[in-house]
DSSP file (Angstrom, degrees, kcal/mol; ACC not computed):
  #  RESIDUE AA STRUCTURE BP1 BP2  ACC     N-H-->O    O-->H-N    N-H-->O    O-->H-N    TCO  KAPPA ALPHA  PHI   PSI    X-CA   Y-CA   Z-CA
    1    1 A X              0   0    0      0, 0.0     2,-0.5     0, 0.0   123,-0.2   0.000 360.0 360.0 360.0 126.3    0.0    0.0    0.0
    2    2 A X        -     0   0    0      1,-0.1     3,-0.3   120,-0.1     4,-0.2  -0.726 360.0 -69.6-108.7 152.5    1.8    2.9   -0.9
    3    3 A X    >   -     0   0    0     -2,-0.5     3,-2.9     1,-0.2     6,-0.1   0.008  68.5 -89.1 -30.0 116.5    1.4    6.6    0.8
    4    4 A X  T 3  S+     0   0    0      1,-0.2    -1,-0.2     5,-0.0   114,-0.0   0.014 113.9   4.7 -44.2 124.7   -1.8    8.0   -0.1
    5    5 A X  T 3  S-     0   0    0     -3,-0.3     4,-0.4     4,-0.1    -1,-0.2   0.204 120.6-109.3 105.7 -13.8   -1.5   10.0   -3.3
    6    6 A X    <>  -     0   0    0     -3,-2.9     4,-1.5    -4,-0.2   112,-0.0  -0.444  38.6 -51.4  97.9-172.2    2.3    8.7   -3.6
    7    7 A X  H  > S+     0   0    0      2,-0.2     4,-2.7    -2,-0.2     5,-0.3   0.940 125.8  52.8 -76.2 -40.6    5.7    9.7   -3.3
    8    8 A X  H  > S+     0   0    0      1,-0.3     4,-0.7     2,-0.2    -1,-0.2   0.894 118.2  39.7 -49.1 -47.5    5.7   12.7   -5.6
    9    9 A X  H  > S+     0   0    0     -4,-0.4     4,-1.3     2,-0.2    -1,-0.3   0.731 107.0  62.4 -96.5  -8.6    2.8   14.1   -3.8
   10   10 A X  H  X S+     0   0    0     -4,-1.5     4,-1.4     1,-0.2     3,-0.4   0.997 112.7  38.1 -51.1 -48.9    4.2   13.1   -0.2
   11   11 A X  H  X S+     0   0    0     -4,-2.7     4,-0.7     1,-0.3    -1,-0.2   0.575 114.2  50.6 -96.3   4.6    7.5   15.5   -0.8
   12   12 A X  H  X S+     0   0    0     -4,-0.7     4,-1.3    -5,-0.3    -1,-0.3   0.936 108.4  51.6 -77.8 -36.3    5.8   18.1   -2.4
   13   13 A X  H >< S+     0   0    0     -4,-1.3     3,-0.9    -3,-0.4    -2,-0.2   0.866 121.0  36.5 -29.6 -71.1    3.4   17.9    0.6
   14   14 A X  H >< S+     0   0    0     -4,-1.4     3,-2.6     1,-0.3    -3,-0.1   0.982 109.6  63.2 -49.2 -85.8    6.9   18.1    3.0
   15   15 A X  H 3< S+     0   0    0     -4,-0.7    -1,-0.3     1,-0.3    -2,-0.2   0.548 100.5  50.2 -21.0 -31.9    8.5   20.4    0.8
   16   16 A X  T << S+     0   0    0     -4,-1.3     2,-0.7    -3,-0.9    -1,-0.3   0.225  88.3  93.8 -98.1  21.6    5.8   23.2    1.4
   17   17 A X  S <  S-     0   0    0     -3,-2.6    10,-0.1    -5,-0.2    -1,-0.1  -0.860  82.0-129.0-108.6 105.3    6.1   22.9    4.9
   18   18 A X        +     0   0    0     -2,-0.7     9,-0.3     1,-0.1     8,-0.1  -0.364  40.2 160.0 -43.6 145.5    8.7   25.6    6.3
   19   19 A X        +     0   0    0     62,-0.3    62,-2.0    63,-0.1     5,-0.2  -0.227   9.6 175.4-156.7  61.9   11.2   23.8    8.5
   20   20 A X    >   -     0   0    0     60,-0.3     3,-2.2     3,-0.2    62,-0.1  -0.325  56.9 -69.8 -77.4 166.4   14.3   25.5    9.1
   21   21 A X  T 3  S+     0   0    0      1,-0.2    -1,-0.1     2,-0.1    32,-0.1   0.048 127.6  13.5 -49.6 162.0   16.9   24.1   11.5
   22   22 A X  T 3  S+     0   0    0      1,-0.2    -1,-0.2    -3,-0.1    -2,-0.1   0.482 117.2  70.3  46.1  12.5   15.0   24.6   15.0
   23   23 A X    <   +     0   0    0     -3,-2.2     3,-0.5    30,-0.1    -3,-0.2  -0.091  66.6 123.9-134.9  39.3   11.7   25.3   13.7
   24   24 A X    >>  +     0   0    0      1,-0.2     4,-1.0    -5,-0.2     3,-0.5   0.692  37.9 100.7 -74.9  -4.3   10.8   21.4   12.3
   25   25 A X  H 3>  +     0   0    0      1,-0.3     4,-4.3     2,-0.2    -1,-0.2   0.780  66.7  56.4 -83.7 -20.8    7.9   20.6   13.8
   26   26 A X  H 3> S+     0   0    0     -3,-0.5     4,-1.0     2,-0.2     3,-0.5   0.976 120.6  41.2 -48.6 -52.5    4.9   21.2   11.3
   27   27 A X  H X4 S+     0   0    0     -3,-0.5     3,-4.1    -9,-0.3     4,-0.2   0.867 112.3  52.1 -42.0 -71.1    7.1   18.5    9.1
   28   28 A X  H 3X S+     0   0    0     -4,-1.0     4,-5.2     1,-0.3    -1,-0.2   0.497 105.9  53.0 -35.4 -53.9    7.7   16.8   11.9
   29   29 A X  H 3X S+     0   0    0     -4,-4.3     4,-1.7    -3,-0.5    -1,-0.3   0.864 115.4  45.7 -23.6 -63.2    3.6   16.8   12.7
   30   30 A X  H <X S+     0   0    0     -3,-4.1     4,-2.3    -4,-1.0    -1,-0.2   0.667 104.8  56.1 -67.0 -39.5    3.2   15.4    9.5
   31   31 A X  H  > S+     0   0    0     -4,-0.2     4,-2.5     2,-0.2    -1,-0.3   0.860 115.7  39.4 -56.8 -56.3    5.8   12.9    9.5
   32   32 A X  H  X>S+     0   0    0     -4,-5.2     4,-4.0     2,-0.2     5,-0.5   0.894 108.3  57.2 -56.9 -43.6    4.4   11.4   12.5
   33   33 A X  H >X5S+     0   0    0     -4,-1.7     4,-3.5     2,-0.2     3,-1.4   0.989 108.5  53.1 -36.5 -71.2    0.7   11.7   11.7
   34   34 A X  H 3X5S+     0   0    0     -4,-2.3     4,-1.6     1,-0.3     6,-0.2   0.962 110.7  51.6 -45.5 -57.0    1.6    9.5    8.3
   35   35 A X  H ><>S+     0   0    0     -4,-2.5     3,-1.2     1,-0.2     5,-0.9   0.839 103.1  45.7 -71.7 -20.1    3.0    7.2   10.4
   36   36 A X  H X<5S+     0   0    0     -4,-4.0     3,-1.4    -3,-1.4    -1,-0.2   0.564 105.4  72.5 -72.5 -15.1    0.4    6.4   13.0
   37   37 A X  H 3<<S+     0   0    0     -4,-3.5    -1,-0.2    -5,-0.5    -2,-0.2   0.906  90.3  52.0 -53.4 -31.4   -1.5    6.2   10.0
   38   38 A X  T <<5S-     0   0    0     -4,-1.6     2,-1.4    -3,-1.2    -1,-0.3  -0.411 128.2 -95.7-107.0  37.0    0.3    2.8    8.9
   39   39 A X  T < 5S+     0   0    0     -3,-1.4    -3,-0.1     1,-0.1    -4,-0.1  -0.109  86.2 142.7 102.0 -44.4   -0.6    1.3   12.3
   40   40 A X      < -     0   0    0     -2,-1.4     2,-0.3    -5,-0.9    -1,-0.1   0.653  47.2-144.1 -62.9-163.3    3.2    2.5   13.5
   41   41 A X        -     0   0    0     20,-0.1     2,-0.3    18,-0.1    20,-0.3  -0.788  21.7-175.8-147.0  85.6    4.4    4.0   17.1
   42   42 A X        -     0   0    0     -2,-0.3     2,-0.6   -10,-0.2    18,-0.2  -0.882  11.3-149.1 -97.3 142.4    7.0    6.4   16.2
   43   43 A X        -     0   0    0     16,-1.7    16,-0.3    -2,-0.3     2,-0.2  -0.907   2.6-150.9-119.0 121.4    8.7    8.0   19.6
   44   44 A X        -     0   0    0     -2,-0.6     2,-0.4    14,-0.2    14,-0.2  -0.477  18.5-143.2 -77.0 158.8   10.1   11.5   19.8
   45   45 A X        -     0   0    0     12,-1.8     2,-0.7    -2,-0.2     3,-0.4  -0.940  24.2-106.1-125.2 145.6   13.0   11.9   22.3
   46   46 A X  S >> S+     0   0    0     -2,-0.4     3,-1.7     1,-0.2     4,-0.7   0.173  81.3 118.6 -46.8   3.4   13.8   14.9   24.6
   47   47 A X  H >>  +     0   0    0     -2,-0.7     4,-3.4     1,-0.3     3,-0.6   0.856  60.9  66.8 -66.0 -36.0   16.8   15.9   22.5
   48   48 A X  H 3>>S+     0   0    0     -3,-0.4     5,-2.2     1,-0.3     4,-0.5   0.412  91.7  58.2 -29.9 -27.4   15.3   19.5   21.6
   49   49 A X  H X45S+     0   0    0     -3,-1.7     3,-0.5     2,-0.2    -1,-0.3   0.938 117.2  33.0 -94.2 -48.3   15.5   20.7   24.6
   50   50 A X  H <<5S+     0   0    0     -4,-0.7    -2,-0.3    -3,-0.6    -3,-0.1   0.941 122.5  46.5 -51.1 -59.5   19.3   20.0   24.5
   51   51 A X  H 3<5S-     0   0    0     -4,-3.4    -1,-0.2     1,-0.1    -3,-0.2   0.616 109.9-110.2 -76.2 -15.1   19.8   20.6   20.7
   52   52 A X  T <<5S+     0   0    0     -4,-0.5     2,-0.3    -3,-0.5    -3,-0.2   0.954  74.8 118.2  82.4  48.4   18.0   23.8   20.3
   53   53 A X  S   <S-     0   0    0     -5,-2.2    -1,-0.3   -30,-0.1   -30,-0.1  -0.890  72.0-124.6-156.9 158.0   14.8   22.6   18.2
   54   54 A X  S    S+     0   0    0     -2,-0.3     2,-0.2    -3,-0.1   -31,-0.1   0.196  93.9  56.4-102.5   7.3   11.3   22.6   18.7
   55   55 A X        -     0   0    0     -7,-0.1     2,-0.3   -27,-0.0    83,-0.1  -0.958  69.8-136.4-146.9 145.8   11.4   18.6   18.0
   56   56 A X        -     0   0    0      1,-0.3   -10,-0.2    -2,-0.2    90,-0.1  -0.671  42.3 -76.7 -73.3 133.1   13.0   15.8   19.2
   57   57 A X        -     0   0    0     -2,-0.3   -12,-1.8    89,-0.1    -1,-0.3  -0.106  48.8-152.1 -26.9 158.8   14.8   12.5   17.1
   58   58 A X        -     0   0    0     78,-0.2    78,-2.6   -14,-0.2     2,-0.4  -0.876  17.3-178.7-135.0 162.8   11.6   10.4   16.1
   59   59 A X  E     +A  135   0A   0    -16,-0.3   -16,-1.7    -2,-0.3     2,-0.3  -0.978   4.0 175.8-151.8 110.8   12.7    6.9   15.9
   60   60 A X  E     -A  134   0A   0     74,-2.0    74,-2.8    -2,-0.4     2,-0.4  -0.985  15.7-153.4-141.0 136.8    9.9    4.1   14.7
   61   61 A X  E     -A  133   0A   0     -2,-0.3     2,-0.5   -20,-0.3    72,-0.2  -0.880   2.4-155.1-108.7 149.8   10.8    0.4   14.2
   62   62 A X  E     -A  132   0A   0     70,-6.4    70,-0.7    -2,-0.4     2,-0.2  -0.873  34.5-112.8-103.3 141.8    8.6   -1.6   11.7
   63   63 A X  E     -A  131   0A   0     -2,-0.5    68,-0.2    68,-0.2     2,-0.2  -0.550  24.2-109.7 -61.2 133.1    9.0   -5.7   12.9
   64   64 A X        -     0   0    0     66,-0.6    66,-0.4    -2,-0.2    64,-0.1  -0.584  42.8-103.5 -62.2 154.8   10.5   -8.0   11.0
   65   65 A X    >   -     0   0    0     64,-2.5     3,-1.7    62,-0.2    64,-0.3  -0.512  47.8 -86.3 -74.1 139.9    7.9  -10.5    9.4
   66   66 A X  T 3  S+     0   0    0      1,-0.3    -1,-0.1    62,-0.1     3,-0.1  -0.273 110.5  10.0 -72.0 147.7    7.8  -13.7   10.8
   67   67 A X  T 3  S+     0   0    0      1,-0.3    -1,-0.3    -3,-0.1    63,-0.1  -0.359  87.4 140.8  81.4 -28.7   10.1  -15.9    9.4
   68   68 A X    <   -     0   0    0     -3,-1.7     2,-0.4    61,-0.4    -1,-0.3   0.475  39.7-141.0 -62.5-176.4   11.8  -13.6    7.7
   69   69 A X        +     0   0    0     -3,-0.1     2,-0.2     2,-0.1    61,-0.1  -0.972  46.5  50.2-141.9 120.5   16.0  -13.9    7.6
   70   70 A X  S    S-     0   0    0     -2,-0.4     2,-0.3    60,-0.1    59,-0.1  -0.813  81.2 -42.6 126.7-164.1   18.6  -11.4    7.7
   71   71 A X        -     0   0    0     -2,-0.2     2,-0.3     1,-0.1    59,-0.2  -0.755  56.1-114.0-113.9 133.9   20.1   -8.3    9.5
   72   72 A X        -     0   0    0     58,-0.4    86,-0.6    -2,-0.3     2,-0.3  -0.388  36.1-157.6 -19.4 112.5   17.7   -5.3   10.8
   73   73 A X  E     -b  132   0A   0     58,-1.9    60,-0.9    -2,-0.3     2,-0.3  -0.670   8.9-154.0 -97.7 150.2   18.4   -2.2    8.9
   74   74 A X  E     -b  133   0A   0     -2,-0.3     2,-0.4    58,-0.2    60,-0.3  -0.937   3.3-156.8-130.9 174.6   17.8    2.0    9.7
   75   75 A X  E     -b  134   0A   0     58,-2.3    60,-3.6    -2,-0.3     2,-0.6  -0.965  10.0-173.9-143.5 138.7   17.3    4.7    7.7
   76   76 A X  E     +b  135   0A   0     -2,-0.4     2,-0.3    58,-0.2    60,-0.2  -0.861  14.3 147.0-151.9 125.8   18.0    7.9    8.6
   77   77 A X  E     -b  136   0A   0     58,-2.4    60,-1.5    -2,-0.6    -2,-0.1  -0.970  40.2 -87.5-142.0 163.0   17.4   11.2    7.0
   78   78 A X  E     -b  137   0A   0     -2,-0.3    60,-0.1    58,-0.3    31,-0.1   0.251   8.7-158.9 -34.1 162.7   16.7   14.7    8.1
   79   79 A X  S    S+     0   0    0     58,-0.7     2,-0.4   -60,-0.1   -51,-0.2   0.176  70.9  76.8-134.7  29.9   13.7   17.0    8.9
   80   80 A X        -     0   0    0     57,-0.2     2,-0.3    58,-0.1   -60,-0.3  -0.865  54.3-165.8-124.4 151.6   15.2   20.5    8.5
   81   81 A X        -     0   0    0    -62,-2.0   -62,-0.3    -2,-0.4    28,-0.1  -0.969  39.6 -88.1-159.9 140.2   16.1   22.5    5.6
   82   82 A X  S    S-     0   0    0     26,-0.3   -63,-0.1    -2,-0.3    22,-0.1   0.051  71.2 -79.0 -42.4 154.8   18.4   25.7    5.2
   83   83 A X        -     0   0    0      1,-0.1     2,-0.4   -65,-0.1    21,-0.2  -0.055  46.9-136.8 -33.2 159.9   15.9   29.0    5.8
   84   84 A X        -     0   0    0     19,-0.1    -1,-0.1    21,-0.0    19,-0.1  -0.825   4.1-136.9-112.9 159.7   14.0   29.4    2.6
   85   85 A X  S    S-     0   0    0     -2,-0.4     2,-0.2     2,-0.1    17,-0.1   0.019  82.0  -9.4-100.6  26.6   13.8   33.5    1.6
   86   86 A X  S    S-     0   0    0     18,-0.1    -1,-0.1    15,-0.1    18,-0.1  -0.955 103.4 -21.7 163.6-173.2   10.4   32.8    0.7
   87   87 A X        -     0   0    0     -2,-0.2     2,-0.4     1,-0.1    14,-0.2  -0.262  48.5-138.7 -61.5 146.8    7.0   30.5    0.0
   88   88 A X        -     0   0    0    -72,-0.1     2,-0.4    12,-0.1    -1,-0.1  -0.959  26.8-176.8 -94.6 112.6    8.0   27.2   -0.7
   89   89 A X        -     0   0    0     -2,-0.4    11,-3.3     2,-0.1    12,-0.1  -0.884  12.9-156.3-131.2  83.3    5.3   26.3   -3.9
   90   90 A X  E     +C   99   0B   0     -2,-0.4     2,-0.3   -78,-0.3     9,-0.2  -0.296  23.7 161.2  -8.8 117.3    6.0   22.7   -4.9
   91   91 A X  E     -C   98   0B   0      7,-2.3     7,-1.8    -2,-0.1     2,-0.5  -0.925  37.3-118.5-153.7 158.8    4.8   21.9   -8.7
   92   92 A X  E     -C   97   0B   0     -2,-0.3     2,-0.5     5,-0.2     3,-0.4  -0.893  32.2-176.7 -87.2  97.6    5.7   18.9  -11.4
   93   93 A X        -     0   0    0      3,-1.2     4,-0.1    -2,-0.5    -2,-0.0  -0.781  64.8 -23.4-135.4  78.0    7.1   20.4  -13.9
   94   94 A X  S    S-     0   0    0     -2,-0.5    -1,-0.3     1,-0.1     3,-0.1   0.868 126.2 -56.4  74.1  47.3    8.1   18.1  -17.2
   95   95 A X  S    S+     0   0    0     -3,-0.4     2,-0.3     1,-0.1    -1,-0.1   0.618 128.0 108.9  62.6   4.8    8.2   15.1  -14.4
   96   96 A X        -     0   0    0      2,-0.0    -3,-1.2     0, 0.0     2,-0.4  -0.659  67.0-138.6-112.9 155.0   10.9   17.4  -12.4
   97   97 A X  E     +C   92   0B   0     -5,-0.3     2,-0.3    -2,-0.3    -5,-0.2  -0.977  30.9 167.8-105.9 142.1    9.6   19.1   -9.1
   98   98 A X  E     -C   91   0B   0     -7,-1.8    -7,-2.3    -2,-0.4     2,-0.3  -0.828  43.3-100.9-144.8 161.3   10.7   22.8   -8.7
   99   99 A X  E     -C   90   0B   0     -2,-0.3    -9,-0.2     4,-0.3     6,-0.1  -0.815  26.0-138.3 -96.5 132.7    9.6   25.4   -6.4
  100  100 A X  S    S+     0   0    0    -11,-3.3     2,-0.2    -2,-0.3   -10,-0.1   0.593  88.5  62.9 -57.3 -19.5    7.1   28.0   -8.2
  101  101 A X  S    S-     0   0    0    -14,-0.2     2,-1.1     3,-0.1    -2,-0.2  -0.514  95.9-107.0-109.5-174.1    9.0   30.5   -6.4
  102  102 A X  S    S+     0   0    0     -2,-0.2     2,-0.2   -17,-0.1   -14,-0.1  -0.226  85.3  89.9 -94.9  63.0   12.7   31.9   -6.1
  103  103 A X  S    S-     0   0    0     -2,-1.1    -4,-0.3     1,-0.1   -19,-0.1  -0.791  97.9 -69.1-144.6-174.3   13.6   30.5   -3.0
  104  104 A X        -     0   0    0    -21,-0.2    -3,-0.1    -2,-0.2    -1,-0.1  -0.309  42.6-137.3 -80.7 165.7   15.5   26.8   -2.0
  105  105 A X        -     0   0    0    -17,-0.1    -1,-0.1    -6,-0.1   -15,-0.1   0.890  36.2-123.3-103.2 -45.8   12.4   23.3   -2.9
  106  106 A X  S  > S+     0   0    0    -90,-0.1     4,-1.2     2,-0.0     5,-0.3  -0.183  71.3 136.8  98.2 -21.6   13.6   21.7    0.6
  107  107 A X  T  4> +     0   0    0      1,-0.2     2,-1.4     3,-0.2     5,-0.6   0.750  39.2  97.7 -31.2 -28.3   14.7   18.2   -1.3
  108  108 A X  T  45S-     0   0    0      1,-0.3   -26,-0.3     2,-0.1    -1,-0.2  -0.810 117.8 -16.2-110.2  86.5   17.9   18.0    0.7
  109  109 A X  T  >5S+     0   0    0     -2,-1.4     4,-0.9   -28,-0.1    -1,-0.3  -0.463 124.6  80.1-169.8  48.5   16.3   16.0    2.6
  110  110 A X  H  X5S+     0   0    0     -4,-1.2     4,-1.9     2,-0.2    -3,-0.2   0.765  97.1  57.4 -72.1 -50.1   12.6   16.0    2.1
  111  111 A X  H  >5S+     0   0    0     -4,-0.5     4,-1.3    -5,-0.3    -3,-0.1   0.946 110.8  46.7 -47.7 -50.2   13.1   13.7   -1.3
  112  112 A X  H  ><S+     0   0    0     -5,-0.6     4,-2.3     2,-0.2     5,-0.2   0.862 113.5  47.1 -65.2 -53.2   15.0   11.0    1.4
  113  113 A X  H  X S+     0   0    0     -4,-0.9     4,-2.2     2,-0.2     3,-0.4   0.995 109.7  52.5 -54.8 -70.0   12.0   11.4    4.0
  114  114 A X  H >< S+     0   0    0     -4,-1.9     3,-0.9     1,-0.2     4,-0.4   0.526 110.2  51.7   0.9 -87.9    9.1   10.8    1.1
  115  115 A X  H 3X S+     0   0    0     -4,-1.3     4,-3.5     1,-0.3     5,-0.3   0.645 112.2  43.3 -55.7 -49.4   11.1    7.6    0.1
  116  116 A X  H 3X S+     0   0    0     -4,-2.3     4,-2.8    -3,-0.4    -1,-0.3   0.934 115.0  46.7 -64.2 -26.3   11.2    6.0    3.8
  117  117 A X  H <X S+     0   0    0     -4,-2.2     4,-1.2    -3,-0.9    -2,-0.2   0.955 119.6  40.2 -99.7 -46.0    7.8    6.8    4.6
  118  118 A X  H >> S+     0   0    0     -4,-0.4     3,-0.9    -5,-0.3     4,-0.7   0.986 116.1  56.9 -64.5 -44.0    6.6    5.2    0.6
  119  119 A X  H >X S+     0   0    0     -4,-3.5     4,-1.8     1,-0.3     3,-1.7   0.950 109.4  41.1 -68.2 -47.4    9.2    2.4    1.4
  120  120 A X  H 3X S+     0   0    0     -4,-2.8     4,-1.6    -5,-0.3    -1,-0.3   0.755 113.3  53.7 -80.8   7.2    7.5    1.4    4.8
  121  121 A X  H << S+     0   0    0     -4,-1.2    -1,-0.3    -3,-0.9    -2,-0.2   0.660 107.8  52.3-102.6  11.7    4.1    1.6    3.4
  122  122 A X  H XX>S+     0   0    0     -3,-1.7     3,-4.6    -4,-0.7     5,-0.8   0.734 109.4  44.7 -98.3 -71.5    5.1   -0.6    0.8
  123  123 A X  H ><5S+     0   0    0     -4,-1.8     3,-1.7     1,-0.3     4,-0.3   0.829  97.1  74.6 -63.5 -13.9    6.4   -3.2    3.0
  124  124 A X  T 3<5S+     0   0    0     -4,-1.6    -1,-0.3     1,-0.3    -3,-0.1   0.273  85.0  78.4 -75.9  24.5    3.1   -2.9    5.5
  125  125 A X  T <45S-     0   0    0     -3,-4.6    -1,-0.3  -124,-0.1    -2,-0.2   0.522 131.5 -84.6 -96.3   6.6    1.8   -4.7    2.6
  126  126 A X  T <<5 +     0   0    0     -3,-1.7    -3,-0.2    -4,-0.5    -2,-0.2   0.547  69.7 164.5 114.6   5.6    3.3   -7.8    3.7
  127  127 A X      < -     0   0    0     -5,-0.8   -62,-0.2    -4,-0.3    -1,-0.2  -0.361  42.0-119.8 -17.2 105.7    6.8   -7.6    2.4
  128  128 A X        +     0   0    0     -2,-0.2     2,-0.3   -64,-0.1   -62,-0.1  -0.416  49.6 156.9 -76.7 155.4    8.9   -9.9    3.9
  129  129 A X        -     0   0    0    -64,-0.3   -64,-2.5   -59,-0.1   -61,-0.4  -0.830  51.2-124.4-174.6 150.5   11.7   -8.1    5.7
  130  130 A X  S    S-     0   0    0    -66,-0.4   -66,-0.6    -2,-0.3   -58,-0.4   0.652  78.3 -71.7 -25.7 -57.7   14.4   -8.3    8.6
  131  131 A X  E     -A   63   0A   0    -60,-0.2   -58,-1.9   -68,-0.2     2,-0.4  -0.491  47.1-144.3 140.0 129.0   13.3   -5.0   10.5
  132  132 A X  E     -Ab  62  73A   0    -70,-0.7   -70,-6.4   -60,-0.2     2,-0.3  -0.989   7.8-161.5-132.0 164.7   13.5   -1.9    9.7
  133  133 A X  E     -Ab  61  74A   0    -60,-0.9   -58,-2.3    -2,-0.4     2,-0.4  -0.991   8.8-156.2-139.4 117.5   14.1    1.5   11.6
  134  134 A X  E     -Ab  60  75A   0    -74,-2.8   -74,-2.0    -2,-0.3     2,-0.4  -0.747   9.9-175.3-105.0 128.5   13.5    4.8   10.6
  135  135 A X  E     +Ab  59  76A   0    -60,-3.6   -58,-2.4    -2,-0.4     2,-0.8  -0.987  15.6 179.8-132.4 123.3   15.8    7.6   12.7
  136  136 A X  E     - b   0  77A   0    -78,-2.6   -58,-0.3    -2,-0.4   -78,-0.2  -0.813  13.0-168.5-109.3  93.3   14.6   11.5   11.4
  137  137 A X  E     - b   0  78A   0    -60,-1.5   -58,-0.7    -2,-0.8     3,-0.3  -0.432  23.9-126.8 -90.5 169.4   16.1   14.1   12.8
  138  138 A X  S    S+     0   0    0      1,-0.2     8,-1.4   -60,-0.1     9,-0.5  -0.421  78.8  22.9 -82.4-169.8   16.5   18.0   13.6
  139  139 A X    >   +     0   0    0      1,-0.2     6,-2.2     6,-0.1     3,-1.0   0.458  69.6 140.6  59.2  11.6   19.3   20.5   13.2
  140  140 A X  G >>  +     0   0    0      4,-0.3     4,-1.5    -3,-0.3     3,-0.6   0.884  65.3  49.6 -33.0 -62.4   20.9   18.7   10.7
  141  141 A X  G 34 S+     0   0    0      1,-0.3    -1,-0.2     2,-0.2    -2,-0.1   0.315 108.5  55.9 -84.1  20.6   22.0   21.6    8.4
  142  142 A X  G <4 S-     0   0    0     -3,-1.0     3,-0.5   -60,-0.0    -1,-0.3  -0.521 143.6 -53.4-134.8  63.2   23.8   23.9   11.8
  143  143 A X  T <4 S-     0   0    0     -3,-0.6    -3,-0.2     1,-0.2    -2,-0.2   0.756  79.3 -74.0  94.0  19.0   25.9   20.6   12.5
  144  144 A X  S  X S+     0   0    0     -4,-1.5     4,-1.4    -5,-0.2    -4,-0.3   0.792  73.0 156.9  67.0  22.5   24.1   17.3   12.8
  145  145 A X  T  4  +     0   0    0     -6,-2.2     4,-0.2    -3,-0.5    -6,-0.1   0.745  64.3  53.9 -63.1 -21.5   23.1   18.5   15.9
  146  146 A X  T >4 S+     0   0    0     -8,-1.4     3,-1.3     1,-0.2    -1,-0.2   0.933 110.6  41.9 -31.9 -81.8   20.2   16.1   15.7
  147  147 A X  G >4 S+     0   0    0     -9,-0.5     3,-1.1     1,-0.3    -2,-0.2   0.673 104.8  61.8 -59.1 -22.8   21.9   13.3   15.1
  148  148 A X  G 3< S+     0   0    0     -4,-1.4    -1,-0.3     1,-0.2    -2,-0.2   0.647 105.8  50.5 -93.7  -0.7   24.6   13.8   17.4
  149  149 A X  G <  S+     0   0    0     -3,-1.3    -1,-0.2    -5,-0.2    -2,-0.2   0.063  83.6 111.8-101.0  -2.9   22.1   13.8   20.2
  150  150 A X    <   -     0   0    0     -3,-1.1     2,-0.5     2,-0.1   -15,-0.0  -0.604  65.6-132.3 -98.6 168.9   20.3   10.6   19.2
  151  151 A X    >   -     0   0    0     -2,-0.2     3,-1.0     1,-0.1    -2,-0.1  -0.967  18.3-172.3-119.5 122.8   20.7    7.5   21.5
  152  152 A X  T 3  S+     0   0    0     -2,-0.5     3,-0.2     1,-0.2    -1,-0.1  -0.065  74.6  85.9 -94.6  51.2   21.5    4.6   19.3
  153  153 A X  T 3  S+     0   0    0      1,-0.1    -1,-0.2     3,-0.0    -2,-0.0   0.482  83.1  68.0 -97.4 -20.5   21.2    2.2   22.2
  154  154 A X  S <  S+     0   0    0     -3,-1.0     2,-0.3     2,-0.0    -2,-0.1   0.631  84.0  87.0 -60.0 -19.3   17.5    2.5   20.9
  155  155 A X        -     0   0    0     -3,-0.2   -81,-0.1     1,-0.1   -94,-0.0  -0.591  54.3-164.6-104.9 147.8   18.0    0.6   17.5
  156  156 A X        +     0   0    0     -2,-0.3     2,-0.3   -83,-0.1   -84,-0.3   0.532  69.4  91.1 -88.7  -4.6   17.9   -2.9   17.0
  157  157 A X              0   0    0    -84,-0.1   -84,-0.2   -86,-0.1    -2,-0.1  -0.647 360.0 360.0-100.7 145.3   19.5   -2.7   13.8
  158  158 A X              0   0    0    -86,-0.6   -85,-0.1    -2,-0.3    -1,-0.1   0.593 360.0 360.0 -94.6 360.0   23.3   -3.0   13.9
């Protein structure tokens, strides 16, 4: 089952959502929403308070399927994206997405969220799989600050 409407319209979806470093959390909203949507649990962590953000890591593991064989995996991408100097206006344009206006589209690293979020709603169609683990963070673009803040004692994946 793949993300309503798809991947194309998930990240334009993201993409129009301001989220400079320390101000993610409308993505963030969204990001989570989508995922309690597919049945998932995703847990923010306290790191914000530390890191200077208005969000916390979110961390959700999908189960592996029973029987399945092989090593737990994560994924990890951003939720932050340098200031834009104006509206962020998604449109398809010749199959391409651009922003309608003259300011940055968010893709680095709204295109990378999209894709996790289509890839686990693809596998809650019954894929067989290992595990996977989804790790999002803030504060990425002022220094990984996110990331440097996350506790990977949480992941099952090696």
């Amino acid at each position: 089952m793949s993300a309503p409407g798809g991947v194309v319209e998930l990240f334009c979806d993201l993409a129009a959502i301001s989220s400079p470093s320390r101000d993610e959390r409308a993505v963030a909203d969204v990001v989570i929403g989508r995922l309690r949507g597919m049945g998932l649990d995703p847990i923010e962590d306290d790191s914000g308070a530390r890191t200077g953000s208005n969000i916390g890591n979110i961390h959700v593991a999908i189960p592996a399927t029973d029987g399945a064989a092989g090593t737990p995996i994560f994924l990890n991408a951003h939720l932050d994206t340098v200031p834009p100097d104006g509206p962020v206006e998604p449109e398809v344009r010749n199959g391409i997405v651009v922003n309608r206006r003259e300011t940055i589209l968010g893709a680095d690293n709204k295109a990378a969220v999209a894709v996790m979020i289509e890839a686990v709603a693809r596998l809650a169609s019954g894929t067989p799989h290992a595990g996977v683990e989804l790790v999002l963070t803030p504060m990425e673009e002022v220094g990984l600050q996110g990331a440097k803040a996350f506790d990977t004692s949480r992941l099952t994946a090696p």
